[in-house]
VEXDREN-2710 file (C-alpha; in Angstrom, 1 decimal):
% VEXDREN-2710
k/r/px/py/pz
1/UNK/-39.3/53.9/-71.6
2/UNK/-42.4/55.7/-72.9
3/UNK/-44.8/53.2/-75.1
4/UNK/-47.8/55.9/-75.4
5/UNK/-49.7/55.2/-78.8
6/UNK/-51.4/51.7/-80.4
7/UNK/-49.1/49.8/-82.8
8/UNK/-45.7/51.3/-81.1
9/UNK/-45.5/54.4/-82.5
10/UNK/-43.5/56.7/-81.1
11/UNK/-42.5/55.2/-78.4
12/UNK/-38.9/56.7/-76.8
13/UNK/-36.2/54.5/-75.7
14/UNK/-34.3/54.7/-72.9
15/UNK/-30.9/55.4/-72.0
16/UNK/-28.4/53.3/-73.9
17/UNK/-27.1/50.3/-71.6
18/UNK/-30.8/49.8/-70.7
19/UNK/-33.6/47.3/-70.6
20/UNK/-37.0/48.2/-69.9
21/UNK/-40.8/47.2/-70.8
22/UNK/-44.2/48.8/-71.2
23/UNK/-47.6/47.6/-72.7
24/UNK/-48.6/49.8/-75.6
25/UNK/-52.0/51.0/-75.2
26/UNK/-54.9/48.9/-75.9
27/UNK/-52.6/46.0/-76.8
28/UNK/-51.3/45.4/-73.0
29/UNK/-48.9/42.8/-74.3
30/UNK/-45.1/43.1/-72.8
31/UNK/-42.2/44.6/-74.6
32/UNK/-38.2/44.1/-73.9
33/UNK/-36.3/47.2/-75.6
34/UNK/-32.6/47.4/-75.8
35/UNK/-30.6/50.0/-77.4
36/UNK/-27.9/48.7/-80.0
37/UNK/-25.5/49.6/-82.6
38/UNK/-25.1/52.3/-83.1
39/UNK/-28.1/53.9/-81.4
40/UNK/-27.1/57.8/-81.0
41/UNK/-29.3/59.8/-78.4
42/UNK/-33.1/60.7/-79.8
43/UNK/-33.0/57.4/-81.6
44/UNK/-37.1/56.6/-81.6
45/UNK/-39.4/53.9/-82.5
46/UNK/-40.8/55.5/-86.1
47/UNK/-44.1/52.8/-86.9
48/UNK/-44.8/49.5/-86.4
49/UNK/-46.8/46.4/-87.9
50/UNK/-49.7/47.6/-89.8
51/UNK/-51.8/46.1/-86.9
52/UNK/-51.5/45.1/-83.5
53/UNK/-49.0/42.1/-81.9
54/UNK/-50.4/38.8/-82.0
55/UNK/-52.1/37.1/-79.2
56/UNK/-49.5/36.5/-76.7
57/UNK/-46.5/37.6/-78.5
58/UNK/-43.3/39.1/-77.0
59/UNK/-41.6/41.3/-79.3
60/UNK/-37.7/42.7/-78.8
61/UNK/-37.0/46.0/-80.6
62/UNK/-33.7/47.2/-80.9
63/UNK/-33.3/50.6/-82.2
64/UNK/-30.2/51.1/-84.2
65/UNK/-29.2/54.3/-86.6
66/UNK/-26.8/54.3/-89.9
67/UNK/-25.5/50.5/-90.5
68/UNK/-27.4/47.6/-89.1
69/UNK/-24.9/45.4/-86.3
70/UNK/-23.7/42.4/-86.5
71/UNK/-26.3/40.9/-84.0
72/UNK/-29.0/42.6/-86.3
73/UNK/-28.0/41.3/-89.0
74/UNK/-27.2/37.3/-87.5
75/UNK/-31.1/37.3/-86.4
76/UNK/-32.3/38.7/-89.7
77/UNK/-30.5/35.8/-91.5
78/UNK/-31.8/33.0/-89.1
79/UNK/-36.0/34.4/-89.8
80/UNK/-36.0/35.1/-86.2
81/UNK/-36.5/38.9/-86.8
82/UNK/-37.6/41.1/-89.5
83/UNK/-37.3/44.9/-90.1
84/UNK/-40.1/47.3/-89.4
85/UNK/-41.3/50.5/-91.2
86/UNK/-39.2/53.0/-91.4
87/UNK/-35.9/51.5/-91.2
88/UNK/-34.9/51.7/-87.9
89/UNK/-36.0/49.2/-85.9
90/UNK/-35.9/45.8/-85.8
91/UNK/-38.1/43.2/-84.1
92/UNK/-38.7/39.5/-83.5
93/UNK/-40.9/37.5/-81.7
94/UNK/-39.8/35.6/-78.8
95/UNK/-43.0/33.9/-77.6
96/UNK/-40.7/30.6/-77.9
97/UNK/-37.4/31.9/-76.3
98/UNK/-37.6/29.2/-73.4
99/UNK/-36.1/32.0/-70.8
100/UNK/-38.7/33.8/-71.4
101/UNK/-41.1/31.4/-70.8
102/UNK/-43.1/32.5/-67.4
103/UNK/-41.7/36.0/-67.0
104/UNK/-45.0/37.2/-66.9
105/UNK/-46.1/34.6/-64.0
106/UNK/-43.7/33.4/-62.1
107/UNK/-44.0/36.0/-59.5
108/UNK/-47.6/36.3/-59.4
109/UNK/-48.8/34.0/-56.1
110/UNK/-46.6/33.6/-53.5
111/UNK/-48.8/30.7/-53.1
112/UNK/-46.6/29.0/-56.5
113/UNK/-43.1/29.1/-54.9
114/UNK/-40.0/31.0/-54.2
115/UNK/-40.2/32.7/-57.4
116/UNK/-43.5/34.2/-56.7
117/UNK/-43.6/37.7/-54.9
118/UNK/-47.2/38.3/-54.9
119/UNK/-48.3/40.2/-57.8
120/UNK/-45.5/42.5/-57.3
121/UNK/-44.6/44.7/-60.8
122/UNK/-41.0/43.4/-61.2
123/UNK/-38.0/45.2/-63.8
124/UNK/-36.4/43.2/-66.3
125/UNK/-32.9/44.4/-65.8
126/UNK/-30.6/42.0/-68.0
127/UNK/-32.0/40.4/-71.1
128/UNK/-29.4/38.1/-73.6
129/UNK/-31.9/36.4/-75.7
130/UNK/-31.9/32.6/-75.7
131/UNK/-29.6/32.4/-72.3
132/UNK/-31.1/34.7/-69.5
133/UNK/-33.5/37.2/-68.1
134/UNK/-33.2/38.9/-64.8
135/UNK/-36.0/40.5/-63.3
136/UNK/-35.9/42.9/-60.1
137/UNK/-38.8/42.9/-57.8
138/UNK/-38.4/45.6/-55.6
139/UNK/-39.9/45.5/-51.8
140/UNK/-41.3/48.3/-49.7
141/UNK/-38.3/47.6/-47.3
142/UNK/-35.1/46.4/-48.1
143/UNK/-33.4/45.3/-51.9
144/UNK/-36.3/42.9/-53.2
145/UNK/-35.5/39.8/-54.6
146/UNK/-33.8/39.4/-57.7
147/UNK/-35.1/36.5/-60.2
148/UNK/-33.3/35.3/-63.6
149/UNK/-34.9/33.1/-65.6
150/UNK/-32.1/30.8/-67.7
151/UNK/-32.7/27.8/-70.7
152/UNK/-34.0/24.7/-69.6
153/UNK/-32.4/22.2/-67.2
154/UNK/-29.1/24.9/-65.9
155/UNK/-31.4/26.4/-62.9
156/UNK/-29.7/23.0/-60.7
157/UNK/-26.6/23.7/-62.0
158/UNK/-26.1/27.7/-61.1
159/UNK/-27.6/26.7/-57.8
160/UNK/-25.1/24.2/-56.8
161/UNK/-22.5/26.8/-58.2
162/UNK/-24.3/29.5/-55.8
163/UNK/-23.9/27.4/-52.7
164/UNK/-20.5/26.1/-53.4
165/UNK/-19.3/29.7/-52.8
166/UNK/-21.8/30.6/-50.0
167/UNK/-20.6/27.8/-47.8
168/UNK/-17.1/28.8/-48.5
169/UNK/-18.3/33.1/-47.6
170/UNK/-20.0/31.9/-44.5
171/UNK/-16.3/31.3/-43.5
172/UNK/-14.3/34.3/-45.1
173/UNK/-14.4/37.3/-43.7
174/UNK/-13.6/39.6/-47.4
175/UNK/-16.7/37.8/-49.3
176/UNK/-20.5/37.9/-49.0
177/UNK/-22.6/36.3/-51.7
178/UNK/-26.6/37.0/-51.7
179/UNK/-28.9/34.3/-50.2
180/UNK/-30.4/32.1/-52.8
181/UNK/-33.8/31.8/-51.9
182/UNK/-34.8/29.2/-54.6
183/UNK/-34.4/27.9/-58.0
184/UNK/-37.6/25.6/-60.1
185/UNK/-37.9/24.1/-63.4
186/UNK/-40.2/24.2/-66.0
187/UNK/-39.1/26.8/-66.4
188/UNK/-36.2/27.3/-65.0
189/UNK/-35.6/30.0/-62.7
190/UNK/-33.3/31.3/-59.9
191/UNK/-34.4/33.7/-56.8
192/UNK/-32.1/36.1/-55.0
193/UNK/-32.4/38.3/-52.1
194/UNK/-31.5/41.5/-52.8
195/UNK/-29.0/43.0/-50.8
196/UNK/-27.7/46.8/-49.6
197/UNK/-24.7/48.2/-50.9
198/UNK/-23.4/50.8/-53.7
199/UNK/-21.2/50.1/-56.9
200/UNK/-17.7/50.5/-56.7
201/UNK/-18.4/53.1/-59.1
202/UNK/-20.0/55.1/-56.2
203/UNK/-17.8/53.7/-53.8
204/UNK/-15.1/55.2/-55.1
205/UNK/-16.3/58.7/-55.0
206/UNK/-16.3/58.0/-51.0
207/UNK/-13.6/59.8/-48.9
208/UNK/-11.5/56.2/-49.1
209/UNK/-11.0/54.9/-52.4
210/UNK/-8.1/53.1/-51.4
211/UNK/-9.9/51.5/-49.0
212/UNK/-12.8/50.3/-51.3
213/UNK/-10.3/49.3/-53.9
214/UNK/-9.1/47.2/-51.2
215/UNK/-11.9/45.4/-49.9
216/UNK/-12.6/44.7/-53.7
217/UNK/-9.4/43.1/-54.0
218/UNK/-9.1/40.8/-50.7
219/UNK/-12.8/39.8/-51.7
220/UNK/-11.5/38.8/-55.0
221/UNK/-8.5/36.9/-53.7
222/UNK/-11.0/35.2/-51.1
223/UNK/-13.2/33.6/-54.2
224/UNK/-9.8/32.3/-55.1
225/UNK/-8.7/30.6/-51.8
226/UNK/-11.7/28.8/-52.4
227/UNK/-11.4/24.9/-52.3
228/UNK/-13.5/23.8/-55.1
229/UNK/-13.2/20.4/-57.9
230/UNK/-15.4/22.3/-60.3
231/UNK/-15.6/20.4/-63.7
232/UNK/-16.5/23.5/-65.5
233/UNK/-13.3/25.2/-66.8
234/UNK/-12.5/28.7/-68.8
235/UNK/-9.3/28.7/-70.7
236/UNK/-7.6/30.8/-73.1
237/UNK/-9.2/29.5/-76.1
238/UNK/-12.6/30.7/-74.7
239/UNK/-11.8/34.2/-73.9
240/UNK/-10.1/34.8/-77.2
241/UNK/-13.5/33.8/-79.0
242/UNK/-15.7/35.3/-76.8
243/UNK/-13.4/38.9/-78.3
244/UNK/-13.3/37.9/-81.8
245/UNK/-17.9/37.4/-81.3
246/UNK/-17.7/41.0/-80.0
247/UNK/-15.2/42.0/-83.0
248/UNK/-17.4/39.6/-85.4
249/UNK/-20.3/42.2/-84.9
250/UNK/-18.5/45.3/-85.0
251/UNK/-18.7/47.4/-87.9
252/UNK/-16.2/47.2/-90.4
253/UNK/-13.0/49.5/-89.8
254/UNK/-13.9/50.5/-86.7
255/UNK/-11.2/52.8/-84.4
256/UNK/-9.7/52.9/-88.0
257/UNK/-8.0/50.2/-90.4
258/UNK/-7.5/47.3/-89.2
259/UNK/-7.1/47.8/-85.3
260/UNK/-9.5/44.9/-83.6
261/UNK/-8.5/42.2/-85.9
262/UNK/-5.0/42.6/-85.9
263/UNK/-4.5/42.9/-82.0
264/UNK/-6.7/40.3/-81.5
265/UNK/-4.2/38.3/-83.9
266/UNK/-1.2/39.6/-81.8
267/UNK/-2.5/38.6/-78.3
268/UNK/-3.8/35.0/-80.0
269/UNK/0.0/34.1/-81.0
270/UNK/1.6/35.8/-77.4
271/UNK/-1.1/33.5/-75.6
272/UNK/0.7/30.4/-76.7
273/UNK/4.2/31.5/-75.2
274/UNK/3.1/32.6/-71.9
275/UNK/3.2/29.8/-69.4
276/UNK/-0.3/28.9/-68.0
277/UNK/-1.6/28.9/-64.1
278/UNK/-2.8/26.1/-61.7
279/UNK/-6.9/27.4/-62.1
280/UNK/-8.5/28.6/-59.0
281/UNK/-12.2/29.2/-58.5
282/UNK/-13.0/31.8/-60.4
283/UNK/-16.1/34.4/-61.4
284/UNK/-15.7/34.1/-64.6
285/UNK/-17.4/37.5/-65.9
286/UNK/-16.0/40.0/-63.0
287/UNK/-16.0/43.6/-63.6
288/UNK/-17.2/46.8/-61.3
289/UNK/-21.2/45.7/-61.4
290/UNK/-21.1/42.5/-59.5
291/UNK/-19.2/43.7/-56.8
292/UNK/-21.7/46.1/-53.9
293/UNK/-20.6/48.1/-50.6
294/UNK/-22.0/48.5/-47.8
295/UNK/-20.2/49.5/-44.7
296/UNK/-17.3/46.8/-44.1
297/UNK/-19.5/44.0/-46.3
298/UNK/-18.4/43.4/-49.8
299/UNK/-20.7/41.5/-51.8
300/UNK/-20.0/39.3/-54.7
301/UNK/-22.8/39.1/-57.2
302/UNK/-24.1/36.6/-60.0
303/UNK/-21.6/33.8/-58.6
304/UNK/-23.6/31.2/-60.7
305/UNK/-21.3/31.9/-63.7
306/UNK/-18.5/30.2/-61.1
307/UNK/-15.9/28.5/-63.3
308/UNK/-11.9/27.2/-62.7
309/UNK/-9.8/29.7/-64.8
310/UNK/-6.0/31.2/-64.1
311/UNK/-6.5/33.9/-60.9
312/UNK/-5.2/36.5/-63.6
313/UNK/-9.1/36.0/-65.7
314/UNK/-10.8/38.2/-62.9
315/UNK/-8.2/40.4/-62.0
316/UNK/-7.6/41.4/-66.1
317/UNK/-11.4/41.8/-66.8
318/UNK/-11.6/44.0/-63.7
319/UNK/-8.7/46.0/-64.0
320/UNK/-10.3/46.8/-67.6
321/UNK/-13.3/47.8/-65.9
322/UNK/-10.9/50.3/-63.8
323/UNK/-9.3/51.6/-67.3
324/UNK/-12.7/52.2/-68.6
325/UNK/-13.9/54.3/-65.6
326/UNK/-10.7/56.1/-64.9
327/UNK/-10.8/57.4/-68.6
328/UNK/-14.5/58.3/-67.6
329/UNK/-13.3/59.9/-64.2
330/UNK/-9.8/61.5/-65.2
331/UNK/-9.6/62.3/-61.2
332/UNK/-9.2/58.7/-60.4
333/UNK/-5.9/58.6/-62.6
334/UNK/-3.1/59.5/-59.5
335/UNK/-4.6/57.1/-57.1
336/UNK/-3.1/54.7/-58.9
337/UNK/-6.2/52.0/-58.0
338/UNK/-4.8/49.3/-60.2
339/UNK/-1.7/49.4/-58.4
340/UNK/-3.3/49.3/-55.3
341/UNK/-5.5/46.3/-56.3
342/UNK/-2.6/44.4/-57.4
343/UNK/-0.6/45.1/-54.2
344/UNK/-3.9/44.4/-51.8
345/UNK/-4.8/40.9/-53.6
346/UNK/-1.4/39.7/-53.2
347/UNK/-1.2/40.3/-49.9
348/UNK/-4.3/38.5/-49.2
349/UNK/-3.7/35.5/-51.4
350/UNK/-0.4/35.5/-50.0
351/UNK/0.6/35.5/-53.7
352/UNK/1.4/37.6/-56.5
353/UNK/-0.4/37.7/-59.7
354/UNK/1.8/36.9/-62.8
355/UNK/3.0/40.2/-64.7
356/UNK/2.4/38.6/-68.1
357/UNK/-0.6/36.7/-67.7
358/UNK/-2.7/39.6/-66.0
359/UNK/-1.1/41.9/-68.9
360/UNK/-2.5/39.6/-71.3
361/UNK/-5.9/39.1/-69.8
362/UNK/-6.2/43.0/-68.7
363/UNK/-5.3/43.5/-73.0
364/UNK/-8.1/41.2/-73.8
365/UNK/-11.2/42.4/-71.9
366/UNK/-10.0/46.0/-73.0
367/UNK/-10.3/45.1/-76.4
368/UNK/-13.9/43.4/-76.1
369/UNK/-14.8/46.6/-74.0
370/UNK/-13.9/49.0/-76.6
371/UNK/-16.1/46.9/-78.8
372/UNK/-19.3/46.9/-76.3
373/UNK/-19.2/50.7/-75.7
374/UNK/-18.0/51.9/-78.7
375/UNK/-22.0/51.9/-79.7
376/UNK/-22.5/54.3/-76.5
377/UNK/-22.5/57.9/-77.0
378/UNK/-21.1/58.9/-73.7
379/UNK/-18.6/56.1/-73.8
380/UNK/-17.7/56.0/-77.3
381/UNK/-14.6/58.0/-77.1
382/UNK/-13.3/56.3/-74.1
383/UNK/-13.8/53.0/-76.2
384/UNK/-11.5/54.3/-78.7
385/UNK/-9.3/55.1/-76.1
386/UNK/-9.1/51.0/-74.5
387/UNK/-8.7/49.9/-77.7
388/UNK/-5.5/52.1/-78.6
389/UNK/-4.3/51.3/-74.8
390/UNK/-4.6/47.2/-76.1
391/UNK/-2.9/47.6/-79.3
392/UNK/0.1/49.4/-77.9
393/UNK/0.3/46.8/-75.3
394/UNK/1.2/44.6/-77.9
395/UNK/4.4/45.4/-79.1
396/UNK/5.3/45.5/-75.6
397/UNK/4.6/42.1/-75.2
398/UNK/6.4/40.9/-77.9
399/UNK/9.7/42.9/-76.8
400/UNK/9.5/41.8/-73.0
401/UNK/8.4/38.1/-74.1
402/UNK/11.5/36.8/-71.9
403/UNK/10.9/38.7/-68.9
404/UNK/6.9/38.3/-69.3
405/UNK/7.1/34.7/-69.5
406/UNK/10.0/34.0/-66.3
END
């Protein structure tokens, strides 16, 4: 991101799907930029406030281009955020978003705590206002230390989620979790050691996809051996409103007609016919990001969103991951990876996953994916394309209902 002129102007974004920061000039106050709906490439900053930020303010921007988003729109109602010159930008001050509070210190002195890396220049790689910020600080040797900063009073609670499953990896040979280094309070914060390893993205352009679509799913199916009494539970109810937020926001009519509403209304009503699962441990939010190779190590990553949900959660939200990329990488299409993953993670749980429930799940997170890159130029086509492959999984449903649901 390029922030070269007083009072913002003209400052370039970058690439959609990323966070970043700078200090205009002369102001040296820190910015969180995130491109949104629907932000098309050469997007720009056009002007600012007539003057410069107020004393210790943090401003978000969020470009946008035609039709404001949902999101936009939701802050603009609550006062939290008001529109700049030129149309085209939104921002809103954040000085009293408590995750934000201490981003600018906490790694400062080592002297402070674990969450202090010595005046290091860190990256703010994940931003969701009001919930979390994660900030990379990278090392001369080795992956750094990774450091989200959450709302007050959950820092205890993600840690104790963290070490449940790093007792259990220190034990299973398929999974590998990061260290936790430390977590504080006041603000609350978490510290992670970075660790090696490539995406399965990359991965699979190795000279053994099979292999890594393996590992990926005997690391899965290892999370869900795991003994746990978790209180914290994820049902149906939840991941159909967590779509219909994502659909909320969406512009009206988009993919044409009616499309997101009405299979989101179809997979609502087969939901209550198809018999439910004894909950295992579970990610929670899995898909190809949080899961890094490196040599025979698969690492698990962000395990503090740990929850108990039906095995089929994780294995639906990443096969939609796998449907997203293979549309992306048409060459991936006759290895048949889902397949594979299916076949390897019931051989390692010793169990397979049920037809109708993973249909149901894989449907769902297709349909919220089509939704989060359908603002993405390079993606935006292969959005239309999960959320065509969801609908026409309906009517299937509906005439296999018997056979789904034995």
């Amino acid at each position: 991101m390029t922030l070269d002129l007083p009072g913002l102007t003209g400052g370039a974004l970058e690439p959609e799907g990323r966070l970043g920061r700078g200090r205009p000039a002369g102001h040296g106050r820190r910015l969180i930029c995130d491109r949104v709906w629907p932000a098309g490439s050469g997007a720009r900053v056009a002007r600012a406030t007539a003057g410069p930020p107020a004393p210790g303010s943090t401003w978000a921007l969020l470009a946008t281009r035609g039709a404001w988003p949902g999101s936009v729109r939701r802050l603009l109602g609550q006062g939290r955020a008001r529109q700049l010159a030129g149309g085209d930008v939104v921002a809103w001050r954040l000085e009293h978003d408590p995750v934000l509070a201490g981003v600018d210190d906490p790694l400062d002195e080592a002297a402070r705590g674990p969450g202090r890396a010595g005046g290091a220049r860190g990256a703010i790689v994940a931003y969701k206002p009001l919930r979390r910020v994660v900030v990379h600080f990278a090392a001369r040797q080795g992956g750094g230390r990774f450091v989200k900063h959450v709302r007050p009073g959950h820092a205890r609670a993600l840690a104790d989620r963290h070490s449940l499953v790093a007792r259990w990896a220190r034990t299973a040979a398929d999974l590998s979790v990061p260290d936790l280094v430390g977590y504080g309070s006041a603000p609350d914060f978490l510290v992670w050691r970075g660790v090696p390893g490539v995406t399965l993205e990359a991965a699979l352009r190795g000279s053994d996809p099979g292999g890594t679509i393996a590992a990926a799913a005997r690391c899965v199916a290892s999370l869900h051996l795991c003994p746990s009494a978790l209180p914290r539970q994820r049902s149906r109810a939840a991941e159909l409103d967590a779509t219909a937020s994502w659909i909320s926001i969406a512009p009206p009519g988009l993919f044409g007609g009616d499309l997101l509403h009405s299979t989101l209304a179809d997979l609502a009503a087969l939901g209550g016919r198809i018999p439910t699962a004894r909950p295992v441990l579970s990610h929670g939010d899995l898909h190809d990001g949080q899961l890094l190779f490196s040599g025979h190590t698969t690492w698990l990553l962000d395990v503090d969103t740990l929850t108990l949900a039906e095995p089929e959660l994780d294995l639906g939200n990443l096969l939609a991951h796998l449907d997203l990329l293979r549309l992306r990488r048409p060459e991936l299409a006759p290895l048949r990876l889902d397949e594979r993953l299916v076949e390897a993670y019931a051989r390692s749980r010793g169990r397979r996953p049920d037809a109708g429930r993973l249909a149901w799940y894989r449907a769902l997170a297709a349909l919220r994916l089509s939704c989060v890159h359908a603002p993405r130029p390079r993606t935006r086509r292969h959005a239309s394309a999960l959320a065509a492959w969801s609908r026409r999984l309906t009517p299937e449903f509906r005439a296999n209902r018997e056979e789904l649901a034995s």
